[in-house]
C-alpha positions in Angstrom: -34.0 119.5 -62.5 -32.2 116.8 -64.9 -34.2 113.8 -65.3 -32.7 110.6 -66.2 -29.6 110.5 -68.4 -29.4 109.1 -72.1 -26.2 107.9 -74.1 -26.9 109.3 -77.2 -23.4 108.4 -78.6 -20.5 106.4 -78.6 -17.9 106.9 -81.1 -14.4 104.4 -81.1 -12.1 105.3 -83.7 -11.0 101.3 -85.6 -8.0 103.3 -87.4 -6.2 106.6 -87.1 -8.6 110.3 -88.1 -8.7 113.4 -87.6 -11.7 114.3 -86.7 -14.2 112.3 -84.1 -17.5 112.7 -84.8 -21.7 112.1 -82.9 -23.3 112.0 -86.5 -26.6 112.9 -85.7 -27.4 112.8 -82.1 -31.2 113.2 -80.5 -31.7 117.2 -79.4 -31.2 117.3 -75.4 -31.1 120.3 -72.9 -28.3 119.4 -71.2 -25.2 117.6 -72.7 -22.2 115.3 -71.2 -19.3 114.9 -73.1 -16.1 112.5 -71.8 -13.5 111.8 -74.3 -10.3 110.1 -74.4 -8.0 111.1 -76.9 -4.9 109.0 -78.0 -2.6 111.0 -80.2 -0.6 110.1 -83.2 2.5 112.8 -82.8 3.4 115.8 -81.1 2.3 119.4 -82.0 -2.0 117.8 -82.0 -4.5 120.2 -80.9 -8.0 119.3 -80.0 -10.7 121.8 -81.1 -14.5 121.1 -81.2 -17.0 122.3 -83.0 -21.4 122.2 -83.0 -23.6 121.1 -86.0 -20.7 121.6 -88.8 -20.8 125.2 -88.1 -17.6 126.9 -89.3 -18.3 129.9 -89.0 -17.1 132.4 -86.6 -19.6 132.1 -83.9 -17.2 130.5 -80.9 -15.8 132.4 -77.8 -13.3 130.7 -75.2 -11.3 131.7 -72.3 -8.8 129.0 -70.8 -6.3 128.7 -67.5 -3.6 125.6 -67.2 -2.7 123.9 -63.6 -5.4 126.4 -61.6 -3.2 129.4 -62.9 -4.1 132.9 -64.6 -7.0 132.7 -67.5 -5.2 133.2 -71.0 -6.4 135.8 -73.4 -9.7 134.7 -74.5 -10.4 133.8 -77.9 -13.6 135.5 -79.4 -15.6 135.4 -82.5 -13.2 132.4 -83.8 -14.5 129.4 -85.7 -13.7 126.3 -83.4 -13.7 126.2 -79.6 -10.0 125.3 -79.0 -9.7 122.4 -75.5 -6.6 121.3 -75.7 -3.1 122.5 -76.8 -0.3 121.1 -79.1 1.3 118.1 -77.6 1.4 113.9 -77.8 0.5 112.9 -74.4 -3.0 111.5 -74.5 -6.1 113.7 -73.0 -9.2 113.0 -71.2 -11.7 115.7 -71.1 -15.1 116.1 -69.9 -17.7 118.8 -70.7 -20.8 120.0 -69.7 -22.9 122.0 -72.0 -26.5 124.1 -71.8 -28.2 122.9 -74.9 -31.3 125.3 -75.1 -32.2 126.5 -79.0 -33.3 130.0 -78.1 -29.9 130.4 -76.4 -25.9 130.9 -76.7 -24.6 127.2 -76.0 -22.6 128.1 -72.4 -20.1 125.0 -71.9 -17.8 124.1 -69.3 -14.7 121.8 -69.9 -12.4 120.0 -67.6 -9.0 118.7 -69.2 -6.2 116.7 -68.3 -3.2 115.4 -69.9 -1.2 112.5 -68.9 2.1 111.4 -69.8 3.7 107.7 -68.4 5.3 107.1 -65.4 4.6 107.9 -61.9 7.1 110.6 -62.0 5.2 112.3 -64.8 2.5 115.0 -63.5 -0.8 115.4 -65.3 -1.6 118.7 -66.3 -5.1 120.1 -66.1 -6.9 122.9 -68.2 -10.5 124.7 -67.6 -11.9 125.9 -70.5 -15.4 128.3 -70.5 -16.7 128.4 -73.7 -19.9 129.0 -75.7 -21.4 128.8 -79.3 -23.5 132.0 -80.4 -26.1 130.6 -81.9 -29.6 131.1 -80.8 -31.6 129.5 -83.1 -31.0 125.5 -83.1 -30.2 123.2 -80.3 -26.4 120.9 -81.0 -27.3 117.5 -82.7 -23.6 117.2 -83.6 -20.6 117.3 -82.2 -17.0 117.2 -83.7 -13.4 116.7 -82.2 -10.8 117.8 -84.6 -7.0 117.3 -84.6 -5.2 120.4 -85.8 -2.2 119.0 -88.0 -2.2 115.7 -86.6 -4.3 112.2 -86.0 -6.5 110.7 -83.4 -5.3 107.4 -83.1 -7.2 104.2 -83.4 -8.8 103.7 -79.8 -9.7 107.3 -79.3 -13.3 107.9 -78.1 -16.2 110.3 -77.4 -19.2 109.5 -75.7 -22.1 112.2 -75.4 -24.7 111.7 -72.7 -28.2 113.6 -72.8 -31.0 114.9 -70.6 -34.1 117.3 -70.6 -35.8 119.1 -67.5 -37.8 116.2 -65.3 -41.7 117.2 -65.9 -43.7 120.0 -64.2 -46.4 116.9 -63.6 -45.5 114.1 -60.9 -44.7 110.6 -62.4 -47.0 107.7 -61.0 -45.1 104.1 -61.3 -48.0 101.8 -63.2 -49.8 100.7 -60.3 -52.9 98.5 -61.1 -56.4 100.0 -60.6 -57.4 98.4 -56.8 -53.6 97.7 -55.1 -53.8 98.2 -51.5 -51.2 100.0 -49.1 -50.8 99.4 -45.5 -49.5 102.3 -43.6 -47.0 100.7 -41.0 -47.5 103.6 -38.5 -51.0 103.7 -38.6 -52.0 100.9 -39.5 -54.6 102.0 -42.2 -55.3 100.8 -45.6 -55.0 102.7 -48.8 -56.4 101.5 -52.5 -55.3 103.3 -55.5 -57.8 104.3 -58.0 -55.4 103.2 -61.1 -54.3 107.2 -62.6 -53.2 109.4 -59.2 -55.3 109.0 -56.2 -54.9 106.4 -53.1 -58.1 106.5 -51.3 -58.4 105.8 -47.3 -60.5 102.1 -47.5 -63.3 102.4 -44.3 
């Protein structure tokens, strides 16, 4: 199980790039990524990649609107989210960050035009990075023959497994604890242990 979450970066773009990027980010097990992309022109696609790999090490499979999967992309060297167009995007991804393992991610995707006659559409995207020998500590958004535009953003949020041992609050050596069905009293012995008080 999770324990508590960590931001481990924020990234606001002050003028227009193509490329978004963590820097150096604190090696977690499990990963949160929310993003929201403003675009300079049409024809932008968003592709991420892991730890400045460019290699061919990245396998996806994606479906648009709930509909068929498209033809999944395999040993490719960027894990493509979102296709060519200028509406803006907002995507979220969860990702299994374990070193000994394939990175398995799961991203949600949707992009909005204006107007309330203007549908967002949504893409799923199941993706992974082979590489079973490091954990992610960087994380880049790239825009294929286009910009991000100033205001663009990632955040990544972080979290390892809660510990196999039980966490005490700090609770001073001699506090006393009333049961209120019982009545009895209870004083704790300052590391793990409330003793019955006679």
């Amino acid at each position: 199980m999770a324990s508590s979450w960590e931001r481990l970066a924020t990234v606001t773009l002050g003028s227009a790039n193509s490329n978004i990027t963590t820097g150096t980010i604190t090696a977690k097990k499990h990963l949160h990524i929310v993003a929201h992309l403003l675009k300079t022109g049409s024809g932008t696609e968003v592709t991420m990649q892991y730890n400045n790999d460019t290699g061919t090490n990245y396998v996806r499979r994606r479906s648009g609107n709930g509909g068929s999967d498209g033809s999944a992309d395999t040993s490719v060297n960027r894990i493509d989210l979102v296709g060519g167009e200028a509406n803006p995007s907002y995507i979220w991804m969860d990702v299994l960050n374990i070193a000994t393992m394939e990175k398995y991610g799961h991203c949600e995707m949707a992009r909005v035009g204006t107007g309330a006659s203007t549908v967002p559409d949504r893409t799923e995207n199941i993706n992974k990075w082979a590489n079973t020998s490091a954990q992610i500590t960087e994380i880049d958004l790239n825009s294929v023959s286009s910009t991000f535009a100033a205001g663009s953003t990632m955040t990544v949020w972080g979290t390892d497994d809660q510990a196999s041992t039980p966490f005490y609050p700090n609770i001073s050596n001699g506090a006393i604890f009333e049961e209120s069905d019982t009545g009895k009293h209870y004083m704790f012995d300052g590391t793990s242990t409330w003793n019955e008080m006679s």
